[in-house]
C-alpha positions in Angstrom: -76.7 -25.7 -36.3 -78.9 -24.5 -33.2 -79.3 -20.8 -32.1 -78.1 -22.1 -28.9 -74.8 -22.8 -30.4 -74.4 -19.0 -31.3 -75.2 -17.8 -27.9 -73.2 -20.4 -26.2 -70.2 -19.2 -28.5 -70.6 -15.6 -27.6 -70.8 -15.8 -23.4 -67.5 -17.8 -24.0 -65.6 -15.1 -26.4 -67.6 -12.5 -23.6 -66.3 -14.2 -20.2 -63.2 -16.2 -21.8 -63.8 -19.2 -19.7 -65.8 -22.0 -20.1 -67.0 -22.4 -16.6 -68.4 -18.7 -16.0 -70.1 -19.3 -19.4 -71.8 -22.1 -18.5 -73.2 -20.4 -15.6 -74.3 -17.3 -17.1 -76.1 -19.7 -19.3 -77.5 -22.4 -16.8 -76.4 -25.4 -18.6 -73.3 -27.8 -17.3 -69.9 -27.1 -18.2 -69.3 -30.5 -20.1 -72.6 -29.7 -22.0 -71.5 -26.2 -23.0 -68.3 -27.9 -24.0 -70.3 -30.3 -26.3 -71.9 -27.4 -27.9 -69.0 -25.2 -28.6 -67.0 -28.8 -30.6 -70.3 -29.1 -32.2 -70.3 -25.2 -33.4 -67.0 -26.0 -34.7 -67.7 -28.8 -36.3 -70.5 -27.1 -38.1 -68.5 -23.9 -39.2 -65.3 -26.2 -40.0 -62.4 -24.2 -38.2 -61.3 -23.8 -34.5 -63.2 -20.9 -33.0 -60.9 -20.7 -30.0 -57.5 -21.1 -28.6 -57.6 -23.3 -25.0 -55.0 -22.6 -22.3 -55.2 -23.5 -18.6 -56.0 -20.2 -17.5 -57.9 -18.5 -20.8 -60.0 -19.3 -23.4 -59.4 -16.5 -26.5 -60.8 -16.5 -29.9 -58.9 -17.3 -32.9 -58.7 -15.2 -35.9 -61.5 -17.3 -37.2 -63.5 -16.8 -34.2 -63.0 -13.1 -34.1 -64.5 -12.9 -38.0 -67.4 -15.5 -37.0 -68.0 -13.6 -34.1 -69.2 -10.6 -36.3 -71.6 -13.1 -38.5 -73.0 -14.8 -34.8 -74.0 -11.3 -33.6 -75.4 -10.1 -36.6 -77.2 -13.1 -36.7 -78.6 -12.8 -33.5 -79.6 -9.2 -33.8 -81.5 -10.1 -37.6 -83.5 -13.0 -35.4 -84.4 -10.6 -32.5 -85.1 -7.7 -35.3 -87.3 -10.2 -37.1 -89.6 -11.8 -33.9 -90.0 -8.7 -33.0 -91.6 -7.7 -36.4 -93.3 -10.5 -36.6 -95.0 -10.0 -33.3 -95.8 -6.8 -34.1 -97.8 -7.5 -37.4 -99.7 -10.4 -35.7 -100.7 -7.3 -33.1 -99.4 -9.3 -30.4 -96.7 -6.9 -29.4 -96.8 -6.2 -26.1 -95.6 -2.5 -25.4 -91.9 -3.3 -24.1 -89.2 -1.2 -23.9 -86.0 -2.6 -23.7 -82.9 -0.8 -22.3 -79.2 -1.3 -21.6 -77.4 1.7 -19.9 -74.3 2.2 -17.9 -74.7 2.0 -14.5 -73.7 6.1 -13.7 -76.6 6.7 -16.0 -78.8 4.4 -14.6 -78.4 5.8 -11.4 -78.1 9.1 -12.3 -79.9 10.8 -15.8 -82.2 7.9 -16.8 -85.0 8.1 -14.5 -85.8 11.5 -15.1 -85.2 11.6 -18.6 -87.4 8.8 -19.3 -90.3 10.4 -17.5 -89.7 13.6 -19.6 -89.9 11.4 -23.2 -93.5 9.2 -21.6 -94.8 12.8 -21.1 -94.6 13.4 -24.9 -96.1 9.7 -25.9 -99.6 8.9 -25.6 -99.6 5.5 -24.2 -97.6 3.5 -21.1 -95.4 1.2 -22.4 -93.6 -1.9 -19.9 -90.0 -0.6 -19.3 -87.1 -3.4 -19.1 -83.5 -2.0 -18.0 -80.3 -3.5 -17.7 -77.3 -1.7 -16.1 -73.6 -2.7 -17.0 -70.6 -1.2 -17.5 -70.0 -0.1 -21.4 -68.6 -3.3 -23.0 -71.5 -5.4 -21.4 -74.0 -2.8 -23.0 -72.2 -2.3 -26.1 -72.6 -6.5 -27.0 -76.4 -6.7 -25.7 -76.9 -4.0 -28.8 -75.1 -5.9 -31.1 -76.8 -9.0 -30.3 -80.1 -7.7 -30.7 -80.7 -8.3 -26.6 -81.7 -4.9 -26.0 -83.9 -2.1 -28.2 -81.4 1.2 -27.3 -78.6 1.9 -25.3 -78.2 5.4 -22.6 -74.4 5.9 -22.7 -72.1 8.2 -22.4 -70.0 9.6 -26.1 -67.3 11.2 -27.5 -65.9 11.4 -30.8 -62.8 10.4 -30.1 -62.9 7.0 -28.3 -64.2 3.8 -30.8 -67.0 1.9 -30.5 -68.1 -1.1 -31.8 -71.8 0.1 -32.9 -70.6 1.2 -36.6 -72.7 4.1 -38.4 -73.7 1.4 -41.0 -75.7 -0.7 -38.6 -76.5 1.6 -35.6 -77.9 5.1 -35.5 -77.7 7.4 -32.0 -79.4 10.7 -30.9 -78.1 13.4 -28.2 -80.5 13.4 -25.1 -77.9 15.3 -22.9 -74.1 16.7 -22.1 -72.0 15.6 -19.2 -68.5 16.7 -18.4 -65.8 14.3 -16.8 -64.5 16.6 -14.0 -60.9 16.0 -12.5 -61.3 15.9 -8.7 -60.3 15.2 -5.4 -61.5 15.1 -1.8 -61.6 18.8 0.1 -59.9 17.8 3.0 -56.8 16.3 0.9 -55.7 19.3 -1.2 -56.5 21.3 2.0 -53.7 18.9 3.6 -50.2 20.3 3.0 -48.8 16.9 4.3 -50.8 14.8 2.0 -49.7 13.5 -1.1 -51.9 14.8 -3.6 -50.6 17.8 -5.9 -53.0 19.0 -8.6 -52.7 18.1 -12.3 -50.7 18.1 -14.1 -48.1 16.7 -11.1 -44.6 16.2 -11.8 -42.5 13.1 -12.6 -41.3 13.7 -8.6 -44.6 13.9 -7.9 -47.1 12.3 -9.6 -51.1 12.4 -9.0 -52.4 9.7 -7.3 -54.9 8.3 -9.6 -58.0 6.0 -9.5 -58.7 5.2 -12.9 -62.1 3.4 -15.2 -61.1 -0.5 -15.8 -60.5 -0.7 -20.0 -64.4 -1.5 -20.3 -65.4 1.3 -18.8 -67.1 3.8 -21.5 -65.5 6.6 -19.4 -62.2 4.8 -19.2 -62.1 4.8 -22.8 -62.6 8.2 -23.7 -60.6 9.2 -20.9 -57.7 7.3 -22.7 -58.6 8.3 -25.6 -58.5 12.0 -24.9 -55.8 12.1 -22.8 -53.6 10.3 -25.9 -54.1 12.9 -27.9 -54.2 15.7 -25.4 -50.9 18.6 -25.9 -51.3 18.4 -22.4 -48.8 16.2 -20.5 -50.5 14.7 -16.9 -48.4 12.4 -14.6 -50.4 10.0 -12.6 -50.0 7.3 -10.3 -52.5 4.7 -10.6 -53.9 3.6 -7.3 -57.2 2.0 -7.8 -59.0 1.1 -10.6 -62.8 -0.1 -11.3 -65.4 0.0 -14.0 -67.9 1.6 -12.0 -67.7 5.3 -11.9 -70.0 5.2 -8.2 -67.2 3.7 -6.4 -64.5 5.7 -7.8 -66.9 8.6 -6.6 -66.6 7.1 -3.0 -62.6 6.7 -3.2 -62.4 10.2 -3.8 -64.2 11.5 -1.3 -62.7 9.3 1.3 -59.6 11.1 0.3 -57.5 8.2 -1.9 -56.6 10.2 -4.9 -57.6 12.0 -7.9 -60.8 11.0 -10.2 -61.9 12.2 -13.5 -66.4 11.7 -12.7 -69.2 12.7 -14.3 -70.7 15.4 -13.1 -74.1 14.4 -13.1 -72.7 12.0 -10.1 -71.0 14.2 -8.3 -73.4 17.7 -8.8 -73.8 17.7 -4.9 -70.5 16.8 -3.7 -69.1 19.8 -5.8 -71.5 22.2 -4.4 -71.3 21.1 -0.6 -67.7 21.0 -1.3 -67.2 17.3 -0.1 -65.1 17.0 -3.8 -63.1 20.1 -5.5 -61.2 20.1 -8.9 -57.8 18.7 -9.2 -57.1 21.4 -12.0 -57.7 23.9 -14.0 -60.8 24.0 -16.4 -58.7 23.1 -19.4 -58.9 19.3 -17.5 -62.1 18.8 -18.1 -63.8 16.4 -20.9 -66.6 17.6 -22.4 -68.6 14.8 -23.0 -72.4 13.7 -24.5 -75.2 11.6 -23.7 -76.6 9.3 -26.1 -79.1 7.0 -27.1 -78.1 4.3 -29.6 -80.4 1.8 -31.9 -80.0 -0.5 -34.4 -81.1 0.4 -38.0 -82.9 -2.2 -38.7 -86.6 -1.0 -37.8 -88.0 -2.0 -34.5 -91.2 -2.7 -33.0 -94.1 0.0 -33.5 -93.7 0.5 -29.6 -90.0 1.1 -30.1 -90.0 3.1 -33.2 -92.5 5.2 -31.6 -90.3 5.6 -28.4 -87.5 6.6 -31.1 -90.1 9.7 -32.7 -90.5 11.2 -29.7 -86.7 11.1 -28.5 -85.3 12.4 -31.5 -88.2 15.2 -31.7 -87.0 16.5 -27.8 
């Protein structure tokens, strides 16, 4: 059994086709093929289910995915240890965040935390939405990940093998562009609407961090909202510019939309009693890092 294997089995069960796997991997598509029936082989079950239009995991493949990731992440965990007692560690930070942090909270707050750490370490980011971040963690692709919490929606980065640390608070705001509540012709009454008239509604794609603790809130929420669903996307930045262009309602962040509220460019869609409270954290693994990284870790969790 190669590594290889592993990784090639995990962009399929990511992308759920064969051909944007072998892409995202830069090896042929009959090749990738070959490797996957060899994995199989190997393990001695069938890891997925084939169809013309999707590829999907089988039950065995959704309990092997669990061992190939942890796998992964033990390798990673253990090359980087490795590295580090042969002092050949170079000082590498490695982050994954979503993109509205990236763009937003991460520069800044990563300037604050170097402030506090006596050396300059090389700083490696990747930017994706939630789901994309949440599997280079538990691969062991990435040292942390910046992302956006709340208690009630689930993640995949269980207390027993990941730890996180607050490093800020966000709010989800319901709103709307100024000029379209300020329209009495347009179609776009505040929440909660009506079953008549619902809110028109651009809403986070399911691997959106924000779209699931939107949904997760709002399940549980006493209070009832009708919306309308217009447009939908994983990144919170063009949501921001639907809004404001005037095509319906949008729960954001406001560390995205700070100015927009203030020039008035964007206004709430509701009450206060809309909002979601919501934090900013910093995930790891458990398994100890590199001295660079557990250093990095110190001084977070000491702000």
């Amino acid at each position: 059994m190669e590594i290889d294997w592993l990784k090639d089995f995990l962009e399929v069960a990511d992308s759920g086709s064969f051909s944007r796997a072998a892409e995202s991997r830069h090896i042929t598509q009959p090749a990738l093929s070959r490797r996957i029936r060899a994995l199989e082989e190997w393990v001695g079950v069938q890891l997925f289910f084939r169809t013309t239009h999707r590829v999907t995991l089988s039950p065995a493949g959704e309990a092997f995915r669990l061992t190939a990731e942890e796998v992964l992440r033990r390798l990673e965990a253990g090359r980087s240890e490795a590295k580090d007692r042969a002092n050949t560690d170079i000082e590498e930070l490695q982050f994954a965040s979503t993109n509205a942090l990236a763009l937003t909270f991460f520069p800044e707050w990563l300037q604050r935390i170097e402030e506090a750490l006596p050396f300059v370490a090389n700083i490696q980011l990747v930017a994706n939405h939630w789901d994309a971040c949440e599997r280079f963690m538990l691969q062991g692709r990435t040292q942390f990940l910046l992302g956006h919490y709340h208690p009630a929606a689930e993640t995949l980065l269980t207390p027993g093998h990941f730890v996180s640390h607050p490093v800020g608070r966000d709010v989800l705001i319901p709103v709307v562009a100024k000029q379209a509540r300020a329209d009495a012709s347009s179609a776009f009454p505040g929440l909660p609407g009506s079953e008549e008239e619902p809110v028109p509604y651009l809403s986070y794609r399911p691997e959106s961090g924000m779209g699931r603790i939107i949904s997760a809130v709002r399940s549980t929420s006493a209070d009832k909202a009708w919306l309308k669903p217009t447009f939908n996307s994983h990144l919170a930045k063009l949501l921001v510019t639907m809004a404001l262009d005037g095509r319906g309602m949008a729960w954001l962040p406001e560390s995205l939309i700070g100015a927009s509220l203030s020039n008035g460019q964007l206004v709430r869609a509701g009450a206060e009693k809309w909002d979601i409270p919501i934090e900013i954290r910093l995930f790891r693994a458990r398994a100890r890092l590199s001295t660079t990284a557990e250093r990095f870790w110190s001084a977070v969790t000491k702000t």
